[in-house]
Each structure stands twice: as C-alpha cells, then as structure tokens.
N, C-alpha and C positions, 0 to 999 in steps of 0.2 A: 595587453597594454604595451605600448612600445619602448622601450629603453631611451634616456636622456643620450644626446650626442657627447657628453662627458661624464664624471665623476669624479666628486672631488671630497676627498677627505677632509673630513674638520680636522684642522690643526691643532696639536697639543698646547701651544705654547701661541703665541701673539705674532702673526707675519703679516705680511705688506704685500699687494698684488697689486698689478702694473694692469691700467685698462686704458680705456678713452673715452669722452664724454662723450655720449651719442647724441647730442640735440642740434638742433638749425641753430649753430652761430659760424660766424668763422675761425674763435678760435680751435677749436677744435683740440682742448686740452687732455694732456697726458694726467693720469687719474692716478693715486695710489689706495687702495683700501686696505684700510685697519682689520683684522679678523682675528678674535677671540674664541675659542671652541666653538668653531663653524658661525658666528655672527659678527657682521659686519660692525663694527663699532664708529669707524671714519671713515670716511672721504675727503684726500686733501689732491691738490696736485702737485703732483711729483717734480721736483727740482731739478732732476737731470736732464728734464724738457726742455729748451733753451727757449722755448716762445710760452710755454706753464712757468716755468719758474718760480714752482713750488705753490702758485696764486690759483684761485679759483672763485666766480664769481658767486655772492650768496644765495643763487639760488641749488647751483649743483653742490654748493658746503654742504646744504641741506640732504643730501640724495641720497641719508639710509633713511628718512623721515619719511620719502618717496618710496620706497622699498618697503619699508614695516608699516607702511601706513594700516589704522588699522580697517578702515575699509576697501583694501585691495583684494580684487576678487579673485580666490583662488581656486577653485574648481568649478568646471564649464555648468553652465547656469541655462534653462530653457524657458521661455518667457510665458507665465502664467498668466497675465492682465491686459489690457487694451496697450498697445503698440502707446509708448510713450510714459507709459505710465508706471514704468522700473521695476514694476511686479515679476520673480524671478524665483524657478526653486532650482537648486544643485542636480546634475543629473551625472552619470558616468560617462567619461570620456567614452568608452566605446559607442550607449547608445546614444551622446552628438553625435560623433564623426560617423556613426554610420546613416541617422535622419540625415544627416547633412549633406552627405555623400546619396545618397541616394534622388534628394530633391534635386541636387546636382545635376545628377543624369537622367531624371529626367525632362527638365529644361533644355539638355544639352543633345538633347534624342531628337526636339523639335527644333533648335537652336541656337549653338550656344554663345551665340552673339547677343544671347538676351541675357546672360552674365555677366556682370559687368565688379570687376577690381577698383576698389576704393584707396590708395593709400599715397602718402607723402612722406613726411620730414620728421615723424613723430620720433623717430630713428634712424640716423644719417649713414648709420652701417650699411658696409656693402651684403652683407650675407642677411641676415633680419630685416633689412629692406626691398632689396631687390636680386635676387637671388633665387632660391627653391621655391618661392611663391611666384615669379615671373615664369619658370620654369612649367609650375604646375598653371596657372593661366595659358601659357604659350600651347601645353599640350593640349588641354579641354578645348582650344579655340576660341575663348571669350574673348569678348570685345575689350579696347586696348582701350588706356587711359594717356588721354594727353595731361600730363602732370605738370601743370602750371601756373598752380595759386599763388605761387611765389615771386618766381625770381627769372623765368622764363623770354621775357621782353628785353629786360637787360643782357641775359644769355645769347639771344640773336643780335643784339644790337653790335657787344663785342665781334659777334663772329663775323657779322658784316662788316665790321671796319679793322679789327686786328685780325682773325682768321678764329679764334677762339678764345676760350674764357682762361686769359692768358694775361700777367701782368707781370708789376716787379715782387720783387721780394719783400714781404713786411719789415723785415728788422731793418732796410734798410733807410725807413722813413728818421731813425733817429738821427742819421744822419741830415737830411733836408734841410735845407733853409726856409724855406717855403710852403706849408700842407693847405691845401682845399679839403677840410672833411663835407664831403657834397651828400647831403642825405641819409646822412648817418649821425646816430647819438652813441657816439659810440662807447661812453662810457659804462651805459647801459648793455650795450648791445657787439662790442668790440673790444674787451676791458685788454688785452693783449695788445694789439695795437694803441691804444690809448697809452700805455706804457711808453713802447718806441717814441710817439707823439710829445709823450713831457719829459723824456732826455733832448728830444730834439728843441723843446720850447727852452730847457735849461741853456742849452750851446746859443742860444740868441736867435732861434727860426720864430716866424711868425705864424701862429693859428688864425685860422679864418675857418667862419662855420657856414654853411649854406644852407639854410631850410626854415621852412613855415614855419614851426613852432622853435620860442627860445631854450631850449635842453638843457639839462645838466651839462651836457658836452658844450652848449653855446656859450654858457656861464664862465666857462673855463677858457676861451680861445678871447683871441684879440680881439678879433672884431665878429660880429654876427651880419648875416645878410640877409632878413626875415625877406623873400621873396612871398609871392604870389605861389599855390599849390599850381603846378602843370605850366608851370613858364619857366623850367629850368634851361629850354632849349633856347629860348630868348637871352636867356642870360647869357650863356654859350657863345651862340654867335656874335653878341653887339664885345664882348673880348675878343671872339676872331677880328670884328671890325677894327679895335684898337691898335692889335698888334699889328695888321695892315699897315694903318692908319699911322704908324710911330717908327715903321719898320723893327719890330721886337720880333722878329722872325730869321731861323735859322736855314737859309735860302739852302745851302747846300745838303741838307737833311733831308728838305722839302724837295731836291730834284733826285736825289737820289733814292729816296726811301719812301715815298708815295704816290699815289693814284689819284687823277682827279683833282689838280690843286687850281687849277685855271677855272675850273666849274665854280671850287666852294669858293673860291674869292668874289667872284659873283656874287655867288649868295651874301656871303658874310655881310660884304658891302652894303648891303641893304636894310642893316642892321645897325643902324648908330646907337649908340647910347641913351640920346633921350626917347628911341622908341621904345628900347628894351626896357630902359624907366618906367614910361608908361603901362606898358603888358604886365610887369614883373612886380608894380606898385612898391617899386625899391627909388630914392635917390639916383639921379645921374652920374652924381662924383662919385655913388660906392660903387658906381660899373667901372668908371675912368677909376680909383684909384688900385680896384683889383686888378684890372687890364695892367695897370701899370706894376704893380707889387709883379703878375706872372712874367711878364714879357721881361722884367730887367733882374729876376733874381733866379739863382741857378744853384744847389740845382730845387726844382720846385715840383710838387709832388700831389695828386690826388688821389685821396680814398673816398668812391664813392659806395654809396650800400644800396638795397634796392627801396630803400622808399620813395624814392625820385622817380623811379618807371613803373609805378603803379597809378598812372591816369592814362586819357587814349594817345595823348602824342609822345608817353613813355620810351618808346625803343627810342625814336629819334632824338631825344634827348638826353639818353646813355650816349649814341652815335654821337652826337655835338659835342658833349666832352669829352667824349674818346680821341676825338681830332686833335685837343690841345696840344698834348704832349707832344706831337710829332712836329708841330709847328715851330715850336719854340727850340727843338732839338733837346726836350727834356728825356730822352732814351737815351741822350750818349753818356748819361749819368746813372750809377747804381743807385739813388739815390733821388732820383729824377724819372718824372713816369706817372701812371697811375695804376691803382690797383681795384677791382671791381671783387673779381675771382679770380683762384688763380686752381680750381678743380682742373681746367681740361687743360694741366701739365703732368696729371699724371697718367701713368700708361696702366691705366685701368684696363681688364680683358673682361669687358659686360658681356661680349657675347660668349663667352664661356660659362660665366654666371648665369645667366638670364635666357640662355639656347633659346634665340627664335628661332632658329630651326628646326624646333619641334610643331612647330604651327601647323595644322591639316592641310588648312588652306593655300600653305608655302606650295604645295605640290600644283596647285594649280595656277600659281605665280600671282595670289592676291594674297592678302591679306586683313584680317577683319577688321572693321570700321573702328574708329577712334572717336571717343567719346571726352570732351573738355571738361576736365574736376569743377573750375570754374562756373559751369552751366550746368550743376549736377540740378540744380532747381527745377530750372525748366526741364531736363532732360527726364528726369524719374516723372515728372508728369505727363511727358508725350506718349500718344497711343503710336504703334504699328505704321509706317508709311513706305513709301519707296524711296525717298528720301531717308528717312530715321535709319530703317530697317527696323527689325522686331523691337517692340516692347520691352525696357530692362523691366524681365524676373527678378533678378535677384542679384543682393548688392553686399559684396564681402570686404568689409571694412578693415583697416588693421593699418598702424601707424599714420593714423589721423583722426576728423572729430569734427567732420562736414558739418552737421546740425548745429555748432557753434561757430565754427572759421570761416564757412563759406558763404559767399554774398548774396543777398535776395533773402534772407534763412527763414523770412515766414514760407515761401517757395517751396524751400527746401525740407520744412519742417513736414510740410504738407506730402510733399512724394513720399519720403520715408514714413509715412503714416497709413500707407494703403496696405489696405490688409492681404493687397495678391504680390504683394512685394516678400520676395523669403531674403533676411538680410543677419547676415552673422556677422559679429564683430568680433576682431581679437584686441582684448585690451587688459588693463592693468586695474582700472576703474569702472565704477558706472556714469561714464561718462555722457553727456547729451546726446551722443548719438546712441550710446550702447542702452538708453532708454528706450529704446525703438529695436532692437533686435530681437531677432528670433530665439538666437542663441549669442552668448555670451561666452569665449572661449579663453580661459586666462594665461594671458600669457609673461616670460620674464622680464625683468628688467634687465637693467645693465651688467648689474652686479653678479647676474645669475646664467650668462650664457657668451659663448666665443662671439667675435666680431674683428672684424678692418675697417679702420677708416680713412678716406684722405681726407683733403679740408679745403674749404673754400677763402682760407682768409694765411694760407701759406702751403710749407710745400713738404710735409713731416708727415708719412703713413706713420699711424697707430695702429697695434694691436690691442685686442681687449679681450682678457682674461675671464673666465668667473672664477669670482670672489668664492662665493657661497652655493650650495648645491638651493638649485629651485624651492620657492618656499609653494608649502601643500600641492598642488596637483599642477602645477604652472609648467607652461613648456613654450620652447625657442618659438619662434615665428616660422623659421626656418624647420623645426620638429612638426611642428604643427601643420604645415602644405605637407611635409614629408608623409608625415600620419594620412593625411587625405588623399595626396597622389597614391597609395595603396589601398586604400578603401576602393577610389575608382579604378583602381585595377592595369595602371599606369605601369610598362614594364620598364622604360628605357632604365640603364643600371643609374644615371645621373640622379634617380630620383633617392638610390640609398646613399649619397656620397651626404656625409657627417659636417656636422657645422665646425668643424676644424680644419674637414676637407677644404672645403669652401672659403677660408680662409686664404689657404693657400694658392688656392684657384685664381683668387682674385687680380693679382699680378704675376701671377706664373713668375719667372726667373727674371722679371724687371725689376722685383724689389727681392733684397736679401732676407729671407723669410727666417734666416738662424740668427739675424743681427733685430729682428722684431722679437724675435723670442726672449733673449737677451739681455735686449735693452727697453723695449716695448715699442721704438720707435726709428724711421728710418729716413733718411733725405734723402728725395729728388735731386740729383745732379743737376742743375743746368746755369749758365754763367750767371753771374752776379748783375751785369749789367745788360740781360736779355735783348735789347732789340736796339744795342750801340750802333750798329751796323744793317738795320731794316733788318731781314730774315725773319720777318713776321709770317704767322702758319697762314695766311690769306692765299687765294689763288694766285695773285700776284707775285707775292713775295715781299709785297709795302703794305703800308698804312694806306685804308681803303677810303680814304674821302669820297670817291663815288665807288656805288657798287654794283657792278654789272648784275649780279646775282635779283639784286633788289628790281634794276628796271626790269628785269626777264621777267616779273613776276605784274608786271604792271605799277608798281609801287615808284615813287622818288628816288632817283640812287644817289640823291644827296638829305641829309641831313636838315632838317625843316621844325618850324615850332609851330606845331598842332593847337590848337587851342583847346581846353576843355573839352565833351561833350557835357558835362553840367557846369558852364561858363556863367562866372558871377555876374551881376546883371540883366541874366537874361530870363527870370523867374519873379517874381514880383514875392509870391508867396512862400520862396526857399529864399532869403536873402542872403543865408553863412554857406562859405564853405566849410567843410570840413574833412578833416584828415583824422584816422585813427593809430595814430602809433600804437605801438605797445608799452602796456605799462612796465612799470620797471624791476619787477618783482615777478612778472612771469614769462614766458617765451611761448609765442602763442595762446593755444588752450591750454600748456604745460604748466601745469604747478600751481594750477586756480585753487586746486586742491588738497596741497598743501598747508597745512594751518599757521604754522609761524611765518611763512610768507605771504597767504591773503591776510594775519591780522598785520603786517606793514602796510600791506597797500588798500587796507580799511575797507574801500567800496566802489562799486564802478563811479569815476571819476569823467567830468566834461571839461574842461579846462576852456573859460570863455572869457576874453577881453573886459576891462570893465567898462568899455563906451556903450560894448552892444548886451553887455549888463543892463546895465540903467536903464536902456533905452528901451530893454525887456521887464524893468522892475523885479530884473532877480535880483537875491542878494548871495552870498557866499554860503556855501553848503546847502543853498534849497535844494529841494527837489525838482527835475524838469523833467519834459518830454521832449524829446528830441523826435522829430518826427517829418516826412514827407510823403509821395504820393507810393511806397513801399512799404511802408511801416512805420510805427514808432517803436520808440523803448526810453524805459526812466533811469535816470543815475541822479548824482550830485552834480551841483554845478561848484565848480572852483573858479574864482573870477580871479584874474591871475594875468599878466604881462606875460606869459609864455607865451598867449594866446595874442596873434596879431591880429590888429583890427577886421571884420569881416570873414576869422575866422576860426571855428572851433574844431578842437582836437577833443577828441572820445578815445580813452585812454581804454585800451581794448586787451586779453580778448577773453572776458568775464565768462563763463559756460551760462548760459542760458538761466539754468534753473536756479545758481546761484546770485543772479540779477534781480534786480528791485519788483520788476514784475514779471520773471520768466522769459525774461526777453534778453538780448545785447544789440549790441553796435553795429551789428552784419541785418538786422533787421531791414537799415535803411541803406546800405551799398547795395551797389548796380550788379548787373551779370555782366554791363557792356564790356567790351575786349577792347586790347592795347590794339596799338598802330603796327606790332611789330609783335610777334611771339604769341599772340593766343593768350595773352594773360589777363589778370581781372584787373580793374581800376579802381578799387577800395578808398582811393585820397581822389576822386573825380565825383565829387556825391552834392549837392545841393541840401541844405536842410532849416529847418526852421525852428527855434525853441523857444519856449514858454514856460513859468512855473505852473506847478503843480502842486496840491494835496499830496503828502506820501501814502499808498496806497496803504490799509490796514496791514499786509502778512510783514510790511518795510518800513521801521519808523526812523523819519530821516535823523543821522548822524550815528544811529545806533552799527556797533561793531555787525560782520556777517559771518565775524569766526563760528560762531554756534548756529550756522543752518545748515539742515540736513543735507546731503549729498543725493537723497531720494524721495 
C-alpha cells in the first residue's frame, strides 16, 4: 500500500488550521479548522481573509457534518448487483487498483481513446482537480474532455471581447454608485460580494437585479427586472440604443480603447426600447429608466454570474454586456467596470500540472479527440464510427455526478447502465453516479489532503492545509492517479511528485509560496483600476466589439440576440419556460446529502406563478409532473411571485434517487449547445405541468430527511 502524500499528528491541545473552501462559487473562502485530538470539531472562516472575513455561508459551516457523515464511503468498494442498483462489497485497495489497472490496459492495448475522464468542479483545487490525474490521462492517451457544463460560454464570450476572464476587483464594488447584478442571486450564490454590495447600497448606490426569477437577492435591491429567460442580449443592446440615442457615451474611451465601434452602433441601433420590450416581456420605461440610471451615474458597475449564458444565444449575451462598460468609460473607475471572472488573472503554470506533453500522440503532432461533458448522454450511447472514433469503454469519474447534473439524464442514465461499460468513480458518497460503478474508490475531503486555489470571484491564491489525517482507507484524488500511474507502470518521475509538490508547482515563483504558508493566502498584484487606460489582454489591445477571431470561424463578430432554441410560443404543448437555479441550501449535486441542510430545503421544489397555477388547477404544495418530450419528473409545486408569468423555476439539483420518484430536473433539459463555448443550455427548456397523485414511496409534504441514500 502506498504511503499518504502527508502525515499529520493529532494535536495535544485544540489548534486552528488555515485551508480553502474547494466548491464552485466565487468566493472562494479562506477556512479555519477547529481540531481536538486529531478531530475536526469546526469550520469557520478565517478573519484575516479580507474578502472571508471571518463569514462563511451555511452550507460550508456545515463541512465536518460533510466529512463525518456517517455514510461516507471509506474503503474502495467493487460492485456486486446490477449497475444502478448500489449493491457494493469492500474490497483492498491493492486488489481495485490492480482489476482497475489492468482493465485499463487492456482497453488501452486496443485504444485508448475509448477511455474517456469524467470530472468538473466537484473540487475547484488546482492539485485534486486537475493535476496528477490530467497527467495520468495525458499519458495513457485517453480521450480529452471538453469540460463545460458550467461556465464555458461566458468564458469565450469575455475572451472574445476583453481578451480573457478578466475583470475589476470585488471589493471595489462597495465603492459604486451604481451595481447591475445580471444573473446572479447572489446572496445565495455570491454571499462575499453581496457584502461589498450593502456597504455600497449603505453609501446611497442603487441595486438593480436582472433575472427571471424574483431571488432573495431581488427582494433586497431596488428595483427587479423580471426579463424573459435568453433575452438578456436584447436587453443589452436596446441600452446600447439609449446611450446612442442621449449621447451617455464616453467618445474618447470609445476611440481610444476599442474595436469595432462603427459596426456595433449599427447594430445597437436597431434595437429601440420598445423592441427589446416586446422580446424581453419587460416594460419599455424599465429599459429607458436603466439606460438612463447606466449612462448618467458613474461610476456604475456590473456583476454578472453565469446563469444568463446558459440558453443558445448565451456567449452573445455575456458579449453584449461586456460592451457596456467600455461605452460608458466605466473602466477609468476602480469602481466602475464589470466583473464575470476574474480566474485568467492568475498566472496559473497548468501545463506544468497537467504535462500534455506526455500525450503519445504529441509525437505525431495530433492529439486525441475531445469528448463534450455536456453530451456525455448521447456520447456513452454511440457505437464505433469514423467520425466518433472508438466506443467509450470506460468512464472514470471523480469530482462530479453526471447521472444527476448532466442534461438529457434519462440519456445519461441509460449509457452508464451498460454493462460493457467499466466505470470507476472516486467519491466521498454513493452518489447517483457512483450507483452505476464498477468500483467505488474513496476518496478525501477537504479537511483531509493539501490543495491551491485561485478564485473566480476575486484575486487571493489560497492554500489548503489538512486538518486531519484521512479517515479509514480514503486517499487524495491526486494519491489515487499516483497509485494507478504505478500500477500501469508509468515511469516519467512527475508521476511521484507529492501533493505538497504540486502545490508548489502550481505558480512556480509567481506567487510567494512562504507567504501561503504563513498566512494561508496571497494577492495578485495588478492595478486597482485595470483597464483605466484600454491594455485589455485582447489581440488588439481594446475592448473587442467586433471580433475578428469570431468571423474567422464563420460566426458574427458582433454581438447579437439569439433567440431561444425552445422559444415560448412556439410549442403548443410545452407552454412554461423554465429555468432551473439552484436551490439555496446546496451547490450543485453538493450537499443533497447532507441532513441538516436537505431537512431546510424540505423537498425538490417548482416554484410556479399563480396565473399559470389556476390555470393548471394546482394548488400550493401539490404534487406535479413536470414533463416534455425528454422526460418527466415529480417535486412540489410552490405557487409563488418568484416565478414570472409563463415561467417555472425547478429548484435544482436533488440527486436523482433522493427525488419524489428517482428522477430530477435534468430529466427534461436539452444537450443542445450555446452559441459560443460548447456549453449546455439547461434555462433553454420548454415544459409543461400538471398535478398529480404523489406516488406511494413520496407522500406529498412529508419531510425527505429519513430516505435512504441507497
């Protein structure tokens, strides 16, 4: 058996260990853990954090509850029952990693582009995530994952109009007079930022919220803008039209500091207010009044999140309000600007981490074919083509939970259900996907192994500590490729460098690796008011209104409002849209399974208007089906003003088998793809609901704390 990449003594006496929260949000807090003779007792965030400041949102309060739960699976487990059916008995590490290893090569004897890497966001670490497990893919030669269930659309749309996923600074929205939070709840979802947001509402700036459903976060700003889902590009330009149209435009910004300004005025133009009305199913004065609030207050400031570019005309409408700021000269303010991401400001060394240079195929100057996370549905179902290329064999899961998050999932449930599929998962639970593996490989949590992180929602590398030495058989993510690239008999020396190594690997000498130690946490240099003076990382060196890049590829190189591909109207027998946020008590599939947080958020929830209530004969709390020509699935219905006319929100994202009837919300999203970036469009869905009977195993309003996990 292999040695852990650390050891940590349990402590005599009561100390405090400095980490980072590893989940998809932006803020990306700095952690402290409590430890009593080697057991974690708290998790708070640390104070000396300047953007933590001591806060931490309740679902990561919770994360020894996570950690000790007590069905976390702790040594590797081989599947005795029918794929799906969580039947599992313990087996030794040695003999998985060597079946494992072995079915490995031989797949890999015949092709091993028919292996195909599973993983996302489950863990936002640079080592645990993409690291010695990229490393050990890159060398076997499997086929690459285009990873982009998230946030991917928005990712190209900045880089096409800024140069990369580059913005201002979060703290310094407290200062603003002005915030657009455009697609974001953020108090759910952003609770750091929401901070900066109500010193700034304190000082007399104005909130404004942009998005389908009315949020927690809408409840709190001044005015709400209940838009139409996939008409934010609409919104967009009929503002570009005003600030034209009033001259609220900073002419001198505009000639100095961008691309393309003679094209998009065109466009914009075309775009009055009572068209973008009509698209956007908003009032005409709320376009003219925000056109006017942006163009005459300064400095004025946008956070947007990505639930706004997940339909198909997504990228282009991150692009359209990317444009704003530059129009207005909101960059020559620290203060002033927008912020999406601000990841590609750090000087991240991935290909040090991740050596695709180890790839076979490098030698022959290709590379092996790229498979969409997003279309894992259809893809595990295709045979062998010349197109395809070979059949995915085999599908190694690890920091994600496709069977629940990914769209189509009846689809999806179905590929991972064939029995010539060999599919290991590394998890923490028996999670809906890990009900379908072969093997079961347990691995740590936070608390229990090294990590770096940057962040997407500011500009502070973290380190992460472990707290506590691995509980029962559990090992790193990064231990775990390590254990396999030796099994396959991997010699390069990269494969024994230690998850501390790797640490440091991460920024080589860009970040001061003894001031992480230290303090736990470290700043990005770069000026306060980033892009005062254009020097945006674009080809140009400005703000991209048009983008050469984009025509080269055939595409629009301006910025345009897509409509829908499931455009309301145009179905008779789907008449709601709907969007699926996340509900507010889990992050993703994370934390479904934790008990004192599914019993706050009671039960898969639909949150539906009460006109198209009635007009369905629901009442509050029934039971429905939500269903189209993809699937159904059952929750509650909340009849609720959140929900804007013509549209329901499916409060997402319930694990499958913890659902009313084994089902969720992903049953009825699409596979279709953005306009820009390869992403999925999970808020582009068409659907139709009706009450229901609650089925015998679900009787409606009864708590779901007490169902089993298998």
């Amino acid at each position: 058996m292999s040695t852990p990449s650390a050891t940590i003594s349990p402590p005599a006496i009561p100390v405090q260990v400095r980490g980072a929260c590893p989940h998809d949000c932006p803020d990306t807090c700095a952690l402290l853990t409590t430890v009593e003779n080697g057991v974690a007792t708290r998790v708070q965030g640390n104070p000396a954090h300047p953007h933590t400041d001591g806060v931490l949102c309740a679902k990561v309060s919770k994360y020894t509850e996570r950690s000790y739960h007590p069905e976390r699976v702790l040594a590797p487990l081989k599947r005795t029952g029918a794929k799906g059916s969580g039947q599992f008995a313990p087996v030794s590490w040695d003999e998985a990693l060597a079946d494992i290893a072995q079915r490995l090569k031989t797949i890999a004897t015949r092709n091993p582009e028919a292996i195909l890497p599973y993983s996302y966001a489950g863990t936002m670490g640079m080592v645990q995530g993409e690291s010695m497990d990229r490393r050990f893919f890159h060398q076997l030669g499997a086929s690459l994952l285009d990873r982009t269930i998230c946030a991917s659309a928005g990712a190209e749309a900045l880089t096409q109009t800024l140069g990369g996923k580059v913005g201002m600074k979060v703290e310094f929205f407290a200062e603003s007079q002005l915030i657009l939070i455009w697609g974001s709840n953020s108090i759910g979802s952003n609770l750091h930022f929401w901070r900066y947001a109500q010193q700034a509402k304190r000082n007399g700036a104005k909130l404004v919220c942009i998005d389908p459903r009315k949020s927690e976060t809408a409840d709190k700003c001044h005015e709400h803008i209940a838009l139409r889902p996939g008409t934010d590009a609409a919104l967009a330009l009929a503002l570009m039209h005003e600030l034209i149209a009033h001259d609220w435009l900073d002419h001198d910004y505009i000639a100095r500091h961008t691309l393309g300004w003679d094209q998009l005025r065109e466009r914009a133009l075309q775009w009055p207010p009572e068209r973008a009305a009509e698209v956007c199913g908003i009032p005409v004065e709320q376009i003219r009044q925000l056109a006017r609030d942006y163009g005459t207050t300064q400095p004025a400031a946008i956070r947007l999140n990505y639930g706004m570019q997940r339909v198909r005309g997504g990228g282009n409408a991150v692009r359209a309000v990317a444009c704003l700021p530059a129009l207005t000269g909101a960059w020559r303010h620290r203060a002033g600007g927008l912020l999406l991401s601000s990841s590609g400001q750090f000087p991240a060394q991935r290909a040090v981490l991740q050596r695709p240079d180890l790839m076979p195929q490098a030698a022959s100057g290709r590379v092996p074919r790229t498979i969409n996370m997003t279309t894992i549905g259809d893809d595990l179902l295709r045979e062998a083509s010349p197109a395809f290329g070979p059949k995915v064999e085999a599908v190694v899961v690890y920091n994600s939970n496709p069977v629940a998050v990914a769209p189509d999932s009846g689809k999806v449930v179905r590929g991972f259900a064939r029995e010539d599929l060999f599919t290991v998962v590394l998890e923490h639970f028996k999670t809906d996907t890990a009900d379908y593996a072969d093997y079961i490989l347990p691995a740590t949590t936070q608390l229990e192994h090294w990590d770096v992180h940057l962040s997407y929602g500011h500009t502070d590398v973290v380190l992460n500590r472990p707290a506590i030495e691995p509980l029962g058989e559990a090992r790193s993510n990064a231990q775990i490729f390590r254990d396999l690239a030796a099994r396959m008999g991997f010699a390069d020396p990269c494969f024994a460098d230690t998850d501390e190594a790797l640490c440091r690997q991460a920024f080589g000498d860009a970040v001061d690796y003894a001031l992480l130690e230290s303090q736990g946490f470290a700043t990005i240099a770069i000026p306060d008011a980033l892009f005062a003076e254009g020097n945006f990382p674009s080809p140009s060196g400005k703000c991209e209104f048009y983008s050469a890049r984009l025509a080269a590829q055939g595409l629009d190189g301006l910025p345009d409002h897509l409509p829908n591909y499931e455009l309301q109207g145009t179905d008779a027998r789907y008449p709601l849209a709907m969007i699926s946020p996340p509900a507010r008590n889990f992050l993703n599939s994370t934390f479904v399974n934790v008990t004192s947080l599914r019993n706050i958020e009671g039960r898969p929830l639909l949150e539906i208007h009460p006109d198209d209530a009635e007009a369905r004969g629901i009442a509050n709390d029934a039971v429905v089906r939500v269903f189209n020509d993809r699937g159904s699935y059952l929750c509650h219905a909340t009849v609720s003003r959140r929900a804007r006319p013509g549209v329901v929100n499916g409060l997402g994202i319930w694990w499958r088998k913890l659902g009313l009837d084994g089902t969720n919300v992903n049953e009825v999203t699409s596979q279709a793809l953005t306009d820009l970036g390869r992403a999925p469009t999970f808020y582009d869905c068409l659907v139709e609901v009706e009450a229901v009977q609650a089925p015998a195993t679900a009787v409606a309003g009864a708590p779901l704390s007490a169902a089993p996990l298998v």
